[in-house]
C-alpha positions as a printed NumPy array, in Angstrom:
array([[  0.   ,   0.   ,   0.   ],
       [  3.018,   2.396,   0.771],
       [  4.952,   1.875,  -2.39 ],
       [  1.828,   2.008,  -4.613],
       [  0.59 ,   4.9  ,  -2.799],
       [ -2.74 ,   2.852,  -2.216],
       [ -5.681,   2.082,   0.68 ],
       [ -6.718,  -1.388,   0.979],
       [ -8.801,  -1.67 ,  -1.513],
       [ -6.317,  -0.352,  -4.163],
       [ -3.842,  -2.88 ,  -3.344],
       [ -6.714,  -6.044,  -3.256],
       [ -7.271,  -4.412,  -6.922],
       [ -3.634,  -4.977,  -7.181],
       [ -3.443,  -8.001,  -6.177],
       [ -6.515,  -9.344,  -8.393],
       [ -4.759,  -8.059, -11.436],
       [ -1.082,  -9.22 , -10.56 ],
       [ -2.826, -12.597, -10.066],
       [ -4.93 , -12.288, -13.621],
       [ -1.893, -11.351, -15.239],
       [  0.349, -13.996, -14.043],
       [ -2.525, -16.705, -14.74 ],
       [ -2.717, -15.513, -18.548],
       [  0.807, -15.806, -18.846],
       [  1.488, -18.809, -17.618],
       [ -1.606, -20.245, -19.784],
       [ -0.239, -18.66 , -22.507],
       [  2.901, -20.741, -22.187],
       [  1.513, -23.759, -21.11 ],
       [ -1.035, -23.665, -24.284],
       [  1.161, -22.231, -26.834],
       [  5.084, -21.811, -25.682],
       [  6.465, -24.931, -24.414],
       [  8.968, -26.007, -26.767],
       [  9.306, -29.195, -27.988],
       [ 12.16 , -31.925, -27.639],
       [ 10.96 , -35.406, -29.022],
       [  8.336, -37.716, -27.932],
       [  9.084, -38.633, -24.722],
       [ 11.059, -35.916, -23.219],
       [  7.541, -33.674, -24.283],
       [  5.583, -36.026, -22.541],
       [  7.46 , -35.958, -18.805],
       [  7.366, -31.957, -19.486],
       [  3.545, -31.574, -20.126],
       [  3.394, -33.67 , -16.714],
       [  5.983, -31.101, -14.633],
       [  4.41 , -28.34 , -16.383],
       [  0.858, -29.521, -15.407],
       [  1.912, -30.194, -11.969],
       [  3.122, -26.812, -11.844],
       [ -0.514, -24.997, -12.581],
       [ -1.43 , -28.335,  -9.995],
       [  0.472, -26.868,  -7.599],
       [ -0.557, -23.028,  -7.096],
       [ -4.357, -24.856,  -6.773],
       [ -3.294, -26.976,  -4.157],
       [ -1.376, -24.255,  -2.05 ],
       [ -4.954, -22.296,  -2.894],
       [ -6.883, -24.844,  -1.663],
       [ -4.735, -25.73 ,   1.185],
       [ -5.112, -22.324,   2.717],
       [ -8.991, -22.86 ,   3.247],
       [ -8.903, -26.207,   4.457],
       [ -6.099, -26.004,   7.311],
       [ -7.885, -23.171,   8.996],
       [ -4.424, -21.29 ,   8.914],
       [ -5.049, -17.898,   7.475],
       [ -9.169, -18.312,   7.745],
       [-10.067, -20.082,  11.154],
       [-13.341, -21.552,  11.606],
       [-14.867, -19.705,   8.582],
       [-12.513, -20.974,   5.763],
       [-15.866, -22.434,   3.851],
       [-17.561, -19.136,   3.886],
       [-14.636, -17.222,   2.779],
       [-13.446, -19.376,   0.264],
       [-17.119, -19.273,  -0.835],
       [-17.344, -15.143,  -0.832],
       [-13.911, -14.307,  -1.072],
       [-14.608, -11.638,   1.86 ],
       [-12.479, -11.568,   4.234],
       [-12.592,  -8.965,   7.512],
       [ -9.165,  -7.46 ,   8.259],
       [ -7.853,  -7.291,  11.862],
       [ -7.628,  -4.261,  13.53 ],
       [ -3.875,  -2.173,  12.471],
       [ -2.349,  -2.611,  16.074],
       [  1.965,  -3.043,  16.249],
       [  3.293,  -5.406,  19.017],
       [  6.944,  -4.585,  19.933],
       [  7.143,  -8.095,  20.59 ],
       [  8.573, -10.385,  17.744],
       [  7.096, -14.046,  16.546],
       [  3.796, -15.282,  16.532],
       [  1.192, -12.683,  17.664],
       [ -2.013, -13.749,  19.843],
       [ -5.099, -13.149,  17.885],
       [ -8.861, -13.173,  19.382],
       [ -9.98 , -16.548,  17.921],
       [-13.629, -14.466,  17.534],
       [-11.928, -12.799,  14.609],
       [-11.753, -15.821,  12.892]])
């Protein structure tokens, strides 16, 4: 938000499109780009590259299910995609900070 000169929901807008423009890249690649090296060296590639786009969904998926970032309300959030954002408090203290579990 500082560097972009941004509120909150400037850089969630920023985010979004980052995210959209990464996606049509690498689909871009995937679909039209990879280059090609024989039979079966193209086949284990289309399998790594396929696991790659297989594993940014996971590490999206994983995020709702262990209750990590979301708590208790991972299935509604992953269903809305809105989130509430803790209060802006600083700790002077360093590590892991003690959140309410109600804002979860």
């Amino acid at each position: 938000m500082h560097h972009n000169k941004t509120d909150v929901q400037g850089a969630m807008d920023w985010v979004y499109n980052y995210h959209k423009e990464l996606e049509a890249k690498f689909m871009d690649i995937y679909e039209n780009k990879i280059p090609k090296f024989g039979e079966v060296v193209d086949a284990e590639l289309a399998i790594y590259v396929d696991g790659l786009g297989n594993w940014v969904r996971a590490s999206d998926q994983w995020g709702f299910e262990s209750e990590r970032y979301f708590g208790k309300r991972a299935p509604e959030i992953q269903k809305t995609r809105w989130v509430t954002l803790l209060p802006k408090e600083r700790s002077d203290e360093i590590g892991p900070q003690l959140v309410d579990a109600s804002l979860l």
